[in-house]
N, C-alpha and C positions, 0 to 999 in steps of 0.2 A: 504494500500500500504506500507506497513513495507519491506523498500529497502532491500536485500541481502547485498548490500556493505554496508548499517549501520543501521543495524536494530532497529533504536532509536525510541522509542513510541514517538512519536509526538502530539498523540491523547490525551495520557494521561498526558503529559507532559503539555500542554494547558488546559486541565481540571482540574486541579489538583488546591486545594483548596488556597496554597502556594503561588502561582502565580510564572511570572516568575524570580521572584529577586526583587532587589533593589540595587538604588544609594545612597551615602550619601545625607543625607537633605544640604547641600551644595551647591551640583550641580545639583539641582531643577531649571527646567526653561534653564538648559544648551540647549545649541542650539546644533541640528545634522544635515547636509545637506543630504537629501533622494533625488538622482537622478533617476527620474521616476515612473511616476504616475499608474505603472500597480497594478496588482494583490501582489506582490510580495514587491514592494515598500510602498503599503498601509498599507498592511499587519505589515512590519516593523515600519512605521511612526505612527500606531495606536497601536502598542506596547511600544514603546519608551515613545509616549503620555502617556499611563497608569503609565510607570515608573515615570514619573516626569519631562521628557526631552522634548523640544520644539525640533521635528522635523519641518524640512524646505524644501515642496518638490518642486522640482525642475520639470518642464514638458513640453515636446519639443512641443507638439501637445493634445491630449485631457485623458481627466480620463479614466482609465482602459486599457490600452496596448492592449494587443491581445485578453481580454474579452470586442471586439467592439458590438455593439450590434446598425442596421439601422433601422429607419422608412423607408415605403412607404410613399413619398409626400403629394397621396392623402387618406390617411389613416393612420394617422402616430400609430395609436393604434395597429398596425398590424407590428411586428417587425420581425429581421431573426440575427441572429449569425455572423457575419463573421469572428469571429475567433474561440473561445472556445467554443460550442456548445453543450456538453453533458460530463458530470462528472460520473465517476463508484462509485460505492458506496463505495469502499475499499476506498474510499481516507478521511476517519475520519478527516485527521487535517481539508481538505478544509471544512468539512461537518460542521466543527465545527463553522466556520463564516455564513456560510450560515443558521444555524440552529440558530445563534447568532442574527442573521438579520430578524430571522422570513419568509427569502426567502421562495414560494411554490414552490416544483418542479415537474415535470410529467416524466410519461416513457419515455424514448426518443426509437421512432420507428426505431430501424436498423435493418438491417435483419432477418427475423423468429425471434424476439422479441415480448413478448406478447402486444407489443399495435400495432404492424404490423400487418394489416389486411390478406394481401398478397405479395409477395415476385417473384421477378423475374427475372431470371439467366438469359440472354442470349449471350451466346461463338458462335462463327465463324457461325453466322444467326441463330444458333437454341435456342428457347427458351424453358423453362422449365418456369412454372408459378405453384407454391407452396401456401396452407396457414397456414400452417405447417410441421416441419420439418421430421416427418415421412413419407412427401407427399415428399421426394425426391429421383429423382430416382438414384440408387447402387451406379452409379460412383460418385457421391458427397458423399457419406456414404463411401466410400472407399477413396475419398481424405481425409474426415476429420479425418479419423481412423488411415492412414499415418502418420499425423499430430501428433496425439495425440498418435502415439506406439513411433515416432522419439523423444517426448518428454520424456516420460517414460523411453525410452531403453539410449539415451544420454544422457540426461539432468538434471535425477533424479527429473521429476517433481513432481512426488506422494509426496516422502520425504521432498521436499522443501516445498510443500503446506501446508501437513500437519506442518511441525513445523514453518511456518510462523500464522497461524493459531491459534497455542498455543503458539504464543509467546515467541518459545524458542529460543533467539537470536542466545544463542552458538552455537547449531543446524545448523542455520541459515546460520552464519557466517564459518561452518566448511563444511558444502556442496556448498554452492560457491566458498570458496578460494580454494577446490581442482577443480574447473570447470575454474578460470581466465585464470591459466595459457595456457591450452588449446585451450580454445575458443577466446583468447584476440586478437587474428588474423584471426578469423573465421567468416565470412561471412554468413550472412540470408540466401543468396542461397546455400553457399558450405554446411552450415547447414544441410539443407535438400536435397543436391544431393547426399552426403557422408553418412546421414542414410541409415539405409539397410531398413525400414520400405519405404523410397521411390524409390530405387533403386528396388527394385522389383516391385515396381507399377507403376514406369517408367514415363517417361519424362512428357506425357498427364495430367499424377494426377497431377506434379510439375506446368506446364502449369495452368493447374484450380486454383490450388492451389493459385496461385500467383494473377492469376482473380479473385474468388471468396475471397479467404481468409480462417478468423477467425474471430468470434466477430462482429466488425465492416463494413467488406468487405477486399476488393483486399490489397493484400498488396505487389505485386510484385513489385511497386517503392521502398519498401524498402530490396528489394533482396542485395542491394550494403553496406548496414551498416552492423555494429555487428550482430553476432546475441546476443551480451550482449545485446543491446539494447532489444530484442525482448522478449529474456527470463524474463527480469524484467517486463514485461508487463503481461504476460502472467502467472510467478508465483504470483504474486498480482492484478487478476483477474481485470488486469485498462484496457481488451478487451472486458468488454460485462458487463450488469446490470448496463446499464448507464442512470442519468435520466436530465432533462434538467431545464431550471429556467423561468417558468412562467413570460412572460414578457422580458426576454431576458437577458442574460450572464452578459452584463454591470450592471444590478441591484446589485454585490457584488458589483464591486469594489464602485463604487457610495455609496452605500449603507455603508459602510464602512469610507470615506471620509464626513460622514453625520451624523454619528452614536458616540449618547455621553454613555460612560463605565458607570455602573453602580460606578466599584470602577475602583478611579486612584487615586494616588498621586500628590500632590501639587497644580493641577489645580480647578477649580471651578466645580459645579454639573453643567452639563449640558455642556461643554467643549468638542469640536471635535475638527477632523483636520482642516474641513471646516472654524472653527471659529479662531482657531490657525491663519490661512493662509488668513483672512478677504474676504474669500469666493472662492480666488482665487489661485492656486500654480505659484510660481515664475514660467519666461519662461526657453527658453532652456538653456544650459549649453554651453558655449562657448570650456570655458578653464579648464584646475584642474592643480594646480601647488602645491607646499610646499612651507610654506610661512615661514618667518622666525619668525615669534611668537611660542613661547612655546605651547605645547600639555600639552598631558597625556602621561603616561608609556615609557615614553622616546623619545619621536618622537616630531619635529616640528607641528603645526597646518597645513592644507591644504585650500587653496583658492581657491574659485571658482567666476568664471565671466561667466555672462548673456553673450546672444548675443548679446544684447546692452549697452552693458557695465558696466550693476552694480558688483561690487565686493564685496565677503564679506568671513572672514576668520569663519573657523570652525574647532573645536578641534577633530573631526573625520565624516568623509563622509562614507553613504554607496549607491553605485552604483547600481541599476536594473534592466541598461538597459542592450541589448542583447550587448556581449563581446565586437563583432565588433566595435560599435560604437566609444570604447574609443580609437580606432587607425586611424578609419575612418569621424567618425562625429563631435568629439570632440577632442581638443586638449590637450592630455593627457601627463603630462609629464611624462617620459621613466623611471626615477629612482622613481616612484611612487612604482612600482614591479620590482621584480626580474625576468633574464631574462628568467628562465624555464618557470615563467607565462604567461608573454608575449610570449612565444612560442606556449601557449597550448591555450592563446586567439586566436589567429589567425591559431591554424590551424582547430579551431573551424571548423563544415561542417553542414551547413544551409540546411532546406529542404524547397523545392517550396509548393506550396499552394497555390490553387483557388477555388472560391464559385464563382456561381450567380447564384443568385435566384428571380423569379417572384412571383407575386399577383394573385391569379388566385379571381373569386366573388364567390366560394363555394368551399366544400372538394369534388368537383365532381365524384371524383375516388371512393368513398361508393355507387357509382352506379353498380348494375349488369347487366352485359351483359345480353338481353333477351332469347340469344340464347345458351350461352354458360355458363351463370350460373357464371364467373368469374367477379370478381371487375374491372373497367373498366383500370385505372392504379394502377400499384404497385411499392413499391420500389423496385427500379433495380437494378442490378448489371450487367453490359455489359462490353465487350472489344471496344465497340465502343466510340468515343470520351468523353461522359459526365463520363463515366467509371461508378460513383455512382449515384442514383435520390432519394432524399428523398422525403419525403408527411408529410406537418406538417400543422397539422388542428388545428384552433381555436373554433371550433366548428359549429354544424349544419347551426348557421343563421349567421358564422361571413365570412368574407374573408379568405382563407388558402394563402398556401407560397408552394411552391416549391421550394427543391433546386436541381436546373437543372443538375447541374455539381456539382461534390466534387472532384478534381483529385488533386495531388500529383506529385511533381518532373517533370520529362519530360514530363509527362499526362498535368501539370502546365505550363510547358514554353509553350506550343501548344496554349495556350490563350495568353500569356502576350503580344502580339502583337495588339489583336484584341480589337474592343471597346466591350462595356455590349452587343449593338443592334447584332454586327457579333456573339460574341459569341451564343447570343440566339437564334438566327436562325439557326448557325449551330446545338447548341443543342436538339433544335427541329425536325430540319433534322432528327435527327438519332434518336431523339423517334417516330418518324412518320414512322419511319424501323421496330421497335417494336411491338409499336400498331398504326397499319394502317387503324382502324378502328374509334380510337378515335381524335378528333376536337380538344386538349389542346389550339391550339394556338386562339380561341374563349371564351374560359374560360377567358384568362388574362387582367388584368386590372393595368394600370401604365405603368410605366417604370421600368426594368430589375434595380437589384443592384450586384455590381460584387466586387470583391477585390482579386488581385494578391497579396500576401504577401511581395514577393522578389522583388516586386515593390514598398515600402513601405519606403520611406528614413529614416523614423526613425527604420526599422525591418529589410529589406535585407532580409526576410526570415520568413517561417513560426515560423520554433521552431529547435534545434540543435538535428543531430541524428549524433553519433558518428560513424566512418567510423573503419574496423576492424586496431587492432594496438593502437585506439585511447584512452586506458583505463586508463595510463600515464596520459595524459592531464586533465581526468575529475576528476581524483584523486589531481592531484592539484588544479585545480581549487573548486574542493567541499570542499577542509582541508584548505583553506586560510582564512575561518573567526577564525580559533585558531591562532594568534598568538604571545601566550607565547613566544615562543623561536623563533620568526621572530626578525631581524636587527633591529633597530630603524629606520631607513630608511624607511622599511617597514610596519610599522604598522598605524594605524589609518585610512587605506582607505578599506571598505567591500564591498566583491561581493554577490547580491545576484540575484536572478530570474530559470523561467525552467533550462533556459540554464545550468548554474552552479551548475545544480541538477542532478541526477540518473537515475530523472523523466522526462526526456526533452520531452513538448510538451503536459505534464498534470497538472492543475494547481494545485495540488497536491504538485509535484516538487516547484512551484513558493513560496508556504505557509512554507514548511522546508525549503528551505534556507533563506528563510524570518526570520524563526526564528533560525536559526544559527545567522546570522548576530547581531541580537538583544541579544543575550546571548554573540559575541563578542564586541558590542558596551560596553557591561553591564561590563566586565569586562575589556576592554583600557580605561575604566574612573573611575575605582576602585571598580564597585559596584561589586555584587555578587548575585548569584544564590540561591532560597531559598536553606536550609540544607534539608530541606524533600520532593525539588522538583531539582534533581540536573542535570539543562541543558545540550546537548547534546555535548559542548566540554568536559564534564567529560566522556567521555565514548568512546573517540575517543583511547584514547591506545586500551581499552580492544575489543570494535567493530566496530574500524574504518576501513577504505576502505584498503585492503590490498596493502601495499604498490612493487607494482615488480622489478626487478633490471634495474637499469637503464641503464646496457651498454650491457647485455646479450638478445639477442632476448629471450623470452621467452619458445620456444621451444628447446634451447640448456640445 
């Protein structure tokens, strides 16, 4: 996933023999307060560890953020995702912890994906039942060729793939900055009603289109964002070749929280964050004030207060959680940032998110019909309520998992009303309309597990998809761990997570600016970046996110 807007090796930057810097022996054991225990937060707390620095994390609710991962009650070996569920293989930096961790992962079954047995469309009652994708008939071959000519003829995808591919930043960075200015108020849909590859195939294809998708399924909820957003997905292939984590998604961040470095400075062999933190992370974050004690690099110290009242000052804090929070959940003081940031926090634009999924007592769906020679269920993709249905087997003699529903945005709010039991009934309902022949609600065993995101007081939301116009905002917010030539005022407090990434909604995104963050920790406390491994604020002049005018629409 080597972003467009900075196309900085992250992969290599991580691997790389050098490591990622150093503090003077000095300020070994210096304390950093990490607010939040996700992916993102870890990431950075178990970097800083290696440098020599006592991170201190701070955690409103439990390990791993939006990499949750449920048992069933009575099975608890039997696990399901409820947030982050399948990773694309581009995403090197994430791959690099997981690979770190000895995590096993498998194919993850989405649509016509080689572990999908079978696959199954069905729009306005008619189905189509596929088990591979030359089993589909014209008009799906015709919306997906729409797709892929609107990419081509607009968007110069061929050239973008290829020189992301070979790592030619410049490339890179000189085919996108002529596409911002255009696109930076262009919309997913206006995207593809204004190509001529779909205006010729007319409204119907755009309609499928939107139902069915690319890669993972439907993606007509996200008709209303960028389509910046859409293209970074799509030129760094984070739409399809996704595989998933043996045992369930929470096993990084956990696993990470758990895990002693081979090499690190200052601390002892065998040394984690787990042990750092005597097994447990402080609680939530009340407050973040500037305290009047001395910093680094010219800035006061910042304080932070528990919910319950403990205080304690620290010479730079780096923040994880989703933006919102620090205007909404926590009590952030206002000259912390500058006001452009705080503008571009909040007008941040959250996307809804719902799962639920049951236990069924077999992979039943490896059954064929006797009559009809078909698998008995398949992954779906419908316009009907559950919109997507996944099949994830643990094998012949284990219990599988259904995920009933996967919807998105408005598809999203149509549950957040309802308990696990309304929803699964109703989800049922409408695969009982599909296959009317098959018993699923006989298979299942337990109780339904469900999770609304935007019902989530510490999330508000699945993950940040920026809306068109919004490119301003993410560009501040991703270039705020450089800063050199920030106020004093302003320094010493770092944003990281999806959110404040390129990548919003891959944990991809959460791992770079994890380690943004870390390269500016490293540098507001004097240390510095190896000479033969030079971090990614050195390379922000020459491929940083193009910066646009700030008082001229971008079309003038």
């Amino acid at each position: 996933m080597l972003n467009p807007d900075f196309p900085f090796n992250y992969d290599l930057f991580l691997a790389h023999p050098a490591g990622l810097g150093s503090v003077p022996p000095e300020l070994y054991g210096t304390e950093v307060a990490v607010i939040g225990a996700g992916l993102s937060g870890l990431v950075t707390a178990y970097e800083l560890m290696k440098l020599g620095l006592k991170p201190v994390i701070y955690e409103a609710d439990q390990i791993g953020g939006r990499l949750r991962t449920a048992s069933f009650a009575s099975a608890p070996e039997i696990t399901c995702d409820l947030g982050g569920m399948r990773f694309p293989v581009s995403s090197r930096a994430l791959y690099h912890y997981i690979d770190l961790l000895g995590l096993e992962t498998f194919d993850f079954p989405n649509p016509l994906a080689a572990p999908t047995d079978s696959t199954v469309i069905e729009l306005k009652g008619k189905k189509v039942y596929v088990e591979k994708e030359g089993d589909l008939p014209a008009f799906f071959h015709e919306v997906a060729d729409a797709w892929k000519r609107a990419l081509r003829e607009d968007a110069s995808f061929d050239e973008m793939q290829q020189a992301i591919k070979s790592r030619d930043a410049l490339e890179v960075k000189r085919i996108w900055n002529s596409l911002l200015e255009e696109f930076d108020e262009e919309s997913f849909y206006g995207f593809i009603a204004n190509s001529a590859a779909f205006k010729e195939a007319g409204f119907e294809h755009r309609e499928a289109f939107g139902q069915v998708g690319f890669g993972s399924g439907g993606w007509d909820t996200d008709f209303s964002n960028s389509i910046l957003e859409i293209l970074r997905v799509v030129y760094t292939d984070a739409d399809d070749n996704h595989r998933g984590i043996i045992g369930g998604a929470a096993k990084l961040p956990h696993g990470l929280w758990n895990h002693a470095p081979q090499e690190l400075a200052h601390w002892p062999v065998g040394t984690t964050l787990a042990s750092l933190h005597s097994g447990a992370p402080r609680g939530a974050v009340a407050t973040i004030r500037r305290s009047e004690e001395p910093g680094f690099n010219g800035s006061t110290a910042i304080e932070i207060t528990e919910q319950f009242g403990r205080t304690q000052t620290y010479p730079v804090v780096v923040s994880s959680v989703q933006s919102w929070l620090l205007s909404t959940g926590i009590d952030t003081e206002e000259d912390l940032f500058p006001a452009e940031l705080w503008t571009a926090i909040e007008r941040s634009h959250y996307m809804q998110s719902s799962k639920t999924f049951v236990m069924v007592d077999r992979p039943f769906w490896k059954d064929r019909d006797p009559v009809t020679g078909e698998f008995l269920l398949s992954m779906t993709l419908t316009d009907r309520l559950n919109r997507a249905t996944y099949l994830l087997d643990n094998g012949d003699d284990a219990p599988a998992v259904i995920l009933l529903s996967y919807t998105w945005n408005d598809d999203a709010l149509k549950w957040l009303s309802l308990s696990a039991e309304r929803r699964m009934e109703l989800m049922l309902h409408s695969l009982a309309k599909i296959y009317p022949q098959v018993d699923i609600r006989s298979h299942i065993v337990g109780q339904p597990i469900t999770v609304s995101w935007e019902a989530e007081p510490h999330f508000m939301g699945a993950f940040k998809a920026n809306l068109p116009g919004h490119y301003r905002y993410q560009e501040r917010l991703y270039t705020h761990f450089d800063q050199r030539e920030a106020p004093a005022e302003h320094r010493g407090i770092f944003l990281t997570g999806d959110d404040v990434s390129w990548t919003a909604g891959w944990a991809e995104g959460a791992v770079t600016t994890a380690l943004n963050a870390v390269w500016g920790v490293l540098r507001h406390l004097g240390g510095e970046d190896a000479a033969q491994n030079p971090g990614p604020g050195q390379f922000l002049a020459e491929l940083g996110p193009l910066k646009l005018d700030e008082n001229l629409s971008v079309r003038n």
